[in-house]
C-alpha positions as CSV (number, residue, x, y, z in Angstrom):
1,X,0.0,0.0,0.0
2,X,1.5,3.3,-1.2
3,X,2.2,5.5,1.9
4,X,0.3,8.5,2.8
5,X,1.2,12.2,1.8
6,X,-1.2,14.4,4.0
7,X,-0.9,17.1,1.3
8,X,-0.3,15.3,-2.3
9,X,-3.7,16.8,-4.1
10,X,-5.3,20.1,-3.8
11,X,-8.1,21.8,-6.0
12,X,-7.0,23.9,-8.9
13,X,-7.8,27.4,-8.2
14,X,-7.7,27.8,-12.1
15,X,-11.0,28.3,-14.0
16,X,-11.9,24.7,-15.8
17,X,-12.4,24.9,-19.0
18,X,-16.1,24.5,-20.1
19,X,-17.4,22.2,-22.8
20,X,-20.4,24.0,-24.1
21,X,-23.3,21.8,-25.9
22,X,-26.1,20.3,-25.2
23,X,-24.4,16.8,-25.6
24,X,-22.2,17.7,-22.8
25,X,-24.8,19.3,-20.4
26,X,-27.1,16.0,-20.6
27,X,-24.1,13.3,-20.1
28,X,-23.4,15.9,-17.0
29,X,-26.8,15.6,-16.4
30,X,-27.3,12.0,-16.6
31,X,-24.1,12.0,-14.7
32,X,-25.1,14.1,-11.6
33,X,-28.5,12.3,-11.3
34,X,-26.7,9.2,-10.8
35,X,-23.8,10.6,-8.4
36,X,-27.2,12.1,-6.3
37,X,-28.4,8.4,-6.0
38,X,-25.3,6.8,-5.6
39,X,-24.6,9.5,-2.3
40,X,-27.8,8.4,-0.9
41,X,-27.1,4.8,-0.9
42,X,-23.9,5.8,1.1
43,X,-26.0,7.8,3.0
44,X,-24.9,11.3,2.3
45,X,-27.3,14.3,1.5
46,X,-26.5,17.1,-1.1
47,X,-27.7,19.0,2.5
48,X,-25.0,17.5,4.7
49,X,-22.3,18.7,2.5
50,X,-23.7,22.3,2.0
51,X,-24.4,22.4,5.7
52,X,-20.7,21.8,6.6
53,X,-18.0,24.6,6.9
54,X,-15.0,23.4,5.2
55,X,-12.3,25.8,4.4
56,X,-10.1,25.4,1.0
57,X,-7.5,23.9,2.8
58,X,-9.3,21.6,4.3
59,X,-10.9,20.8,1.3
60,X,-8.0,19.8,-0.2
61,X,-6.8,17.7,3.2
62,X,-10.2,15.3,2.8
63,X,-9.3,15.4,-1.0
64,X,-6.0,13.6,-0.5
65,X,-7.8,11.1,2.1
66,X,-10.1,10.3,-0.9
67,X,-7.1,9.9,-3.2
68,X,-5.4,7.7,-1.1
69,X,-8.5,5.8,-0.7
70,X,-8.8,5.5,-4.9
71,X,-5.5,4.7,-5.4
72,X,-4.7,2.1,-2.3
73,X,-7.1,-1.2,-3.9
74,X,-7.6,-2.9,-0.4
75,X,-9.3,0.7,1.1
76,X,-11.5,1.0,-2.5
77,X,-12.9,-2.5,-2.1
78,X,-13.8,-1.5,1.2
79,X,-15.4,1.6,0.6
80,X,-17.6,0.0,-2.4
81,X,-18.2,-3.2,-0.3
82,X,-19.6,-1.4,2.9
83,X,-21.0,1.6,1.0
84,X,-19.2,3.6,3.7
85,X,-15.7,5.1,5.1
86,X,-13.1,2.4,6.2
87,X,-12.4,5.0,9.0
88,X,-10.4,2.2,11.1
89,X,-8.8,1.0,8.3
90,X,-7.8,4.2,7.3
91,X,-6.9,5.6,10.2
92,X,-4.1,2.8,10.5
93,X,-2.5,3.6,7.0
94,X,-2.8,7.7,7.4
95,X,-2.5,8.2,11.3
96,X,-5.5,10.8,10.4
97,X,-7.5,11.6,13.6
98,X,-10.8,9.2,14.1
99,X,-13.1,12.0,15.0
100,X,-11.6,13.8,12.1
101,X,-12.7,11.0,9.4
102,X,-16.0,10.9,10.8
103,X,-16.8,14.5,11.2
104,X,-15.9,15.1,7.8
105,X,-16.8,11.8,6.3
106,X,-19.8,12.9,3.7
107,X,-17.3,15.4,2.2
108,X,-15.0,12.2,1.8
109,X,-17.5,10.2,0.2
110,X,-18.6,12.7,-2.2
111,X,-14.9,12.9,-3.4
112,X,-14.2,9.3,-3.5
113,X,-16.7,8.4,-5.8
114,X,-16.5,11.5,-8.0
115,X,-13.1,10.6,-8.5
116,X,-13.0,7.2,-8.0
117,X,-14.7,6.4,-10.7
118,X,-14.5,6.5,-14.5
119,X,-18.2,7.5,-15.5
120,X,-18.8,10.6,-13.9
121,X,-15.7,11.7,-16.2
122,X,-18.0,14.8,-17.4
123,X,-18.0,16.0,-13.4
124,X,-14.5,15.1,-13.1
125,X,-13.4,17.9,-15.9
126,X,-15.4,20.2,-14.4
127,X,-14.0,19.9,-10.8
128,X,-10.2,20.4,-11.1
129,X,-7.6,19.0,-9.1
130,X,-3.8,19.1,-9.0
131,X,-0.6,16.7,-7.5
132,X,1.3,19.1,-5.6
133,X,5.2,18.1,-6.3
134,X,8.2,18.2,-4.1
135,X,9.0,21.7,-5.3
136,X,5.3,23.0,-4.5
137,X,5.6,21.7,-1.3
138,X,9.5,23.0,-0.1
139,X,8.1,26.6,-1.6
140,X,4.6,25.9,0.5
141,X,7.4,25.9,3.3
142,X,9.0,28.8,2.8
143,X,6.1,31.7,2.8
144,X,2.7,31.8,4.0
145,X,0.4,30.1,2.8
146,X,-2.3,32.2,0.7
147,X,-5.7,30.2,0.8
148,X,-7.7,30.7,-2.2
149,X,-10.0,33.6,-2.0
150,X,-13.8,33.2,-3.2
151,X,-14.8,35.9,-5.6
152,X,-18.9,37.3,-5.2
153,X,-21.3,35.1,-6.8
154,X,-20.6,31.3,-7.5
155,X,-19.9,29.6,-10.3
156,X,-20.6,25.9,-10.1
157,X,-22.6,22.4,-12.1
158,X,-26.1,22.2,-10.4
159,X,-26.0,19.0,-8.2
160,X,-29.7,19.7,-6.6
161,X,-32.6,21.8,-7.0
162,X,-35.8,23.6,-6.4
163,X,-38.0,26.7,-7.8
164,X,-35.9,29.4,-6.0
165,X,-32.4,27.8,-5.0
166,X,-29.4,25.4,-6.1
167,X,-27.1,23.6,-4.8
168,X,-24.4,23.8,-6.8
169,X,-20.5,21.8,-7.0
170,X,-17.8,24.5,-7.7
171,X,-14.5,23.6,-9.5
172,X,-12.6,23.9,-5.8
173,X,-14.9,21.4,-4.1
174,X,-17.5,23.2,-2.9
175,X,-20.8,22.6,-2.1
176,X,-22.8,25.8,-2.0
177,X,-26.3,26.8,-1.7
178,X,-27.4,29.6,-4.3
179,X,-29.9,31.4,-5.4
180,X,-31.6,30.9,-9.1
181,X,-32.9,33.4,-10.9
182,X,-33.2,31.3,-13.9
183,X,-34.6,27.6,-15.0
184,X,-31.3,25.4,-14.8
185,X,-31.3,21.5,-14.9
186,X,-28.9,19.4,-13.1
187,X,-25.2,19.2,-14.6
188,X,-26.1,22.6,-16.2
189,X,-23.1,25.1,-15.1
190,X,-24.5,28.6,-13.2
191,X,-23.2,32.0,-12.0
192,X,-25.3,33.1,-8.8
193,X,-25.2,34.5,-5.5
194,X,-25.0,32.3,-2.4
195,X,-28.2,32.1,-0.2
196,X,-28.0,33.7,2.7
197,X,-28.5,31.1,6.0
198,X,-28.2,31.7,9.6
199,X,-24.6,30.8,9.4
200,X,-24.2,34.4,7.6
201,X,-25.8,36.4,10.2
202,X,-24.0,34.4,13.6
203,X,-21.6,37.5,14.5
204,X,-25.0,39.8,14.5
205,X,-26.9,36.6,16.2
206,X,-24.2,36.4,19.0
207,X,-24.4,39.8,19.7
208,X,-28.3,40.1,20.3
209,X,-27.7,37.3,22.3
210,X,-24.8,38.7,24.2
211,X,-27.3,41.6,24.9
212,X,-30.1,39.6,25.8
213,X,-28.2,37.7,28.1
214,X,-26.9,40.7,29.7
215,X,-30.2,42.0,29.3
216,X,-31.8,39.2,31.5
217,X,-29.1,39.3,34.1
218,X,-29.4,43.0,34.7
219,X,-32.8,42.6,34.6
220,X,-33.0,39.3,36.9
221,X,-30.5,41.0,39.4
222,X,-33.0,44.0,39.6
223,X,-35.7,41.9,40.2
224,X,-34.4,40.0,43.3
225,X,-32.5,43.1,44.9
226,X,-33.8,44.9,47.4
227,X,-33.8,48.3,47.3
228,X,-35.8,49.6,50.2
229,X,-37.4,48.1,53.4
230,X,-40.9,49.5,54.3
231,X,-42.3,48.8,58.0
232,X,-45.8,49.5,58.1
233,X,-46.4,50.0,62.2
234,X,-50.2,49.0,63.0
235,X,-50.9,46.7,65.8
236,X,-48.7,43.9,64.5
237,X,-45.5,45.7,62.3
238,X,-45.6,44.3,58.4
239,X,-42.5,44.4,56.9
240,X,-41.8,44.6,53.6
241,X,-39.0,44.1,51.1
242,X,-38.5,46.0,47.9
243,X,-37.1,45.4,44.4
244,X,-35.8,47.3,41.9
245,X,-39.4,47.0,40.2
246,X,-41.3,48.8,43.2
247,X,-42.6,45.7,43.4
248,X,-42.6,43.2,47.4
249,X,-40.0,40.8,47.1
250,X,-40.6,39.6,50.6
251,X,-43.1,40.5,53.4
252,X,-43.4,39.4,57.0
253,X,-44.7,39.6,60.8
254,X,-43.3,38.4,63.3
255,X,-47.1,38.4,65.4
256,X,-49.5,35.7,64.8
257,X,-52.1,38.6,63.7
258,X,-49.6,40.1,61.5
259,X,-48.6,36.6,59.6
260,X,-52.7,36.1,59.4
261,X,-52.6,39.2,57.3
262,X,-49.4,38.9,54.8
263,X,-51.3,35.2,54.1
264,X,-54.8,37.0,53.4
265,X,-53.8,39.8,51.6
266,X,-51.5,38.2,49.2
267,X,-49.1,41.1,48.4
268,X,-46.2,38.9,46.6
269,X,-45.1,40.7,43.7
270,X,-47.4,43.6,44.2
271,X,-46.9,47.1,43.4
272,X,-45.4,49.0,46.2
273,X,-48.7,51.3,46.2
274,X,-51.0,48.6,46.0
275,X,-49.5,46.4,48.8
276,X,-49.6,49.8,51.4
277,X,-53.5,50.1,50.7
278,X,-53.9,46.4,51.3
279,X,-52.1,46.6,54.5
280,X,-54.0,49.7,55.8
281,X,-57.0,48.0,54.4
282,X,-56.4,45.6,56.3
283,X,-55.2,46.8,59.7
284,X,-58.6,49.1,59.1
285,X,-61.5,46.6,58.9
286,X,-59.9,44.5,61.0
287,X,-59.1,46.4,64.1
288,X,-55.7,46.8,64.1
289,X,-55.1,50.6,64.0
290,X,-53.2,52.0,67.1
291,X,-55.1,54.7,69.2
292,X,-51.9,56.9,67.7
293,X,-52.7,55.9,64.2
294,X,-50.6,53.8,61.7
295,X,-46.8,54.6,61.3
296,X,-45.1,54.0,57.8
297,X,-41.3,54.0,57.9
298,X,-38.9,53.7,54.8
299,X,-35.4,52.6,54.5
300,X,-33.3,52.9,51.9
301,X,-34.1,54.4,48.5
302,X,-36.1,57.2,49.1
303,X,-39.6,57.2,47.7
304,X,-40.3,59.6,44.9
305,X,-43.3,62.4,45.4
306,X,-47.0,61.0,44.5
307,X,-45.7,57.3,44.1
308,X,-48.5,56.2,46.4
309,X,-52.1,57.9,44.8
310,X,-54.0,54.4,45.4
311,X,-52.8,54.9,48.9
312,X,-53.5,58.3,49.9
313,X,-57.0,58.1,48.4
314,X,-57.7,55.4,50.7
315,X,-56.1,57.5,53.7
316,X,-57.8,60.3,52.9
317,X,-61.6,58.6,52.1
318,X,-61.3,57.1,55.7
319,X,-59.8,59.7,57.3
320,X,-56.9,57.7,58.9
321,X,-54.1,58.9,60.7
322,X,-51.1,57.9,59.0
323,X,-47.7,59.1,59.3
324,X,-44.8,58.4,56.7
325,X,-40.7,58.8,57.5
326,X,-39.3,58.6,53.9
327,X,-35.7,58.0,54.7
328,X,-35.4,60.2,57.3
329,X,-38.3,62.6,55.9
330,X,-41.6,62.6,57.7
331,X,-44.3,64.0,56.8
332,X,-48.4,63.0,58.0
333,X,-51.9,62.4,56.2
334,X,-54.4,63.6,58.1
C-alpha cells in the first residue's frame, strides 16, 4: 500500500475549462443524477455537504484522504463493499485523527466516488484538481500560505434543486447553496449569488444574544434586589421588602395577627402602592389601628413624590391617621 502524503492533491484554483453543448450538459446531467443516487445509498445528503463549513485547505486535506483511498485497492474495495468510510482502516495507513474522518466523512465520500470512478468523467473535468510536487511543497514551506479567496457570486454544475435555490459543485470542491434566478437542470453550469443562512448572520446573532443575556441578568438582578425596606407599624408591624421594580419581594410579621394578614392579603409581587393600601385596608377593617394611628417607615431608597395615589386616596376617604418617615423625611396624612 503506497504511503500516505497528507498534502499530495489540492483543488486547482484555475477556471476549468467549459465544454459548451447540449451533448455535454445532458451526459453531466445523466451524470449528476446518478452521483445524487449513488450518495444516498452511502448515505450522504447534497444538504450534509452544504451544511458543513470546510475551508479550501481543508478541502483539499479530505481530497488527498479520498485519493489515497482511490489509489490504495484494499481501502477502495472496502469503501464499495460497505457503502461507507473504512475509518479504522484508514486511520491505520494515514494516522489521520478518528473523529476527524468521521466528522468530515460525507465530504469524503462525495470525493471518493467523483473521482473514483471512471463515469462521472464529465463532473470530473469540471472539478479540477492538482498533484502538488516536491517543489510545490518546499516553496509551500518557505512563505505563508495564501488560501484561495472566493470571488462574489458562484460559479458551479447544479448538483440539486428547487423553484428558488441550487445547490451547486464548484470547480474547488465546494458545495454551496445559491440562489436561481433562472430555470437550470442538473449538470447545467450557473453564475449566482450564495443564499443567505443563519450561518451568515451568527456574528449579529451572538451579539443580540450577548445583549439579551446581559439584558436578562441585569434585569433578573433588579428583580431579586432589594432596594428599600418599608415597615408598616399598625398593631402587629408588616414588613416589607422591595425590588428594583417597586414591586414586594418579601413580606413578613413576626405576630401571629400580623402573619394572618401577609397570608390574606396576598401582596407577593405587588406594586409598592397597592400592597400599602392592602395593609391599611387591612389593619382598618380589621381592628388593628393604634389609638396613635398607623406609622409607615422607609429605609433605603427614598420614595419619589405621589408614588402612592391608590394609597393616599384610601387615607384620605377614611380619614386615617397615618404618618410616613421617607428616609429620614416625615411628613403625615391627616
Amino acid at each position: 500500500m503506497d504511503k500516505f502524503q497528507k498534502n499530495k492533491y489540492r483543488f486547482s484554483s484555475t477556471q476549468p475549462l467549459i465544454l459548451i453543448g447540449n451533448d455535454i450538459v445532458e451526459a453531466r446531467n445523466e451524470q449528476v443524477n446518478q452521483l445524487v443516487a449513488e450518495l444516498i445509498k452511502y448515505k450522504v445528503l447534497i444538504r450534509d455537504l452544504v451544511n458543513s463549513e470546510v475551508d479550501y485547505s481543508k478541502r483539499n486535506e479530505l481530497l488527498t484522504i479520498a485519493m489515497f483511498i482511490i489509489n490504495n485497492f484494499q481501502l477502495y474495495d472496502a469503501f464499495v463493499k460497505n457503502e461507507d468510510v473504512p475509518i479504522d482502516v484508514l486511520h491505520r495507513f494515514t494516522r489521520v485523527d478518528k473523529k476527524f474522518l468521521q466528522k468530515y466523512r460525507e465530504y469524503i465520500v462525495a470525493y471518493t466516488l467523483i473521482f473514483g470512478n471512471p463515469i462521472y468523467k464529465n463532473i470530473q473535468d469540471y472539478v479540477q484538481i492538482v498533484e502538488n510536487s516536491i517543489e510545490d511543497e518546499e516553496e509551500k514551506n518557505k512563505k505563508e500560505i495564501i488560501e484561495y479567496e472566493e470571488k462574489i457570486g458562484f460559479n458551479g454544475i447544479v448538483i440539486g434543486k428547487n423553484k428558488k435555490n441550487a445547490i451547486i459543485l464548484t470547480s474547488i470542491g465546494e458545495f454551496k447553496k445559491v440562489k436561481l434566478n433562472q430555470d437550470v437542470i442538473n449538470g447545467e453550469e450557473v453564475k449566482a449569488n450564495e443564499k443567505k443562512t443563519l450561518k451568515d448572520f451568527k456574528i449579529y446573532i451572538s451579539i443580540v444574544l450577548i445583549f439579551l443575556v446581559v439584558f436578562s441578568i441585569s434585569m433578573l438582578y433588579k428583580y431579586n434586589n432589594v432596594v428599600r425596606t418599608i415597615v408598616v407599624e399598625t398593631t402587629s408591624p408588616i414588613r416589607l421588602e422591595i425590588n428594583g421594580f417597586n414591586r414586594v419581594l418579601n413580606i413578613t410579621s413576626s405576630t401571629e395577627k400580623g402573619q394572618l394578614l401577609v397570608e390574606e392579603t396576598n401582596l407577593l409581587d405587588q406594586k409598592l402602592d397597592r400592597a400599602i393600601y392592602k395593609i391599611i385596608e387591612y389593619a382598618n377593617e380589621n381592628e388593628m389601628v393604634k389609638s396613635t394611628g398607623i406609622t409607615v417607615t422607609v429605609t433605603g431608597k427614598e420614595l419619589r413624590y405621589n408614588s402612592l395615589p391608590e394609597t393616599e386616596e384610601y387615607i384620605y376617604k377614611k380619614d386615617l391617621k397615618v404618618r410616613f418617615n421617607n428616609s429620614g423625611r416625615e411628613h403625615k396624612f391627616n
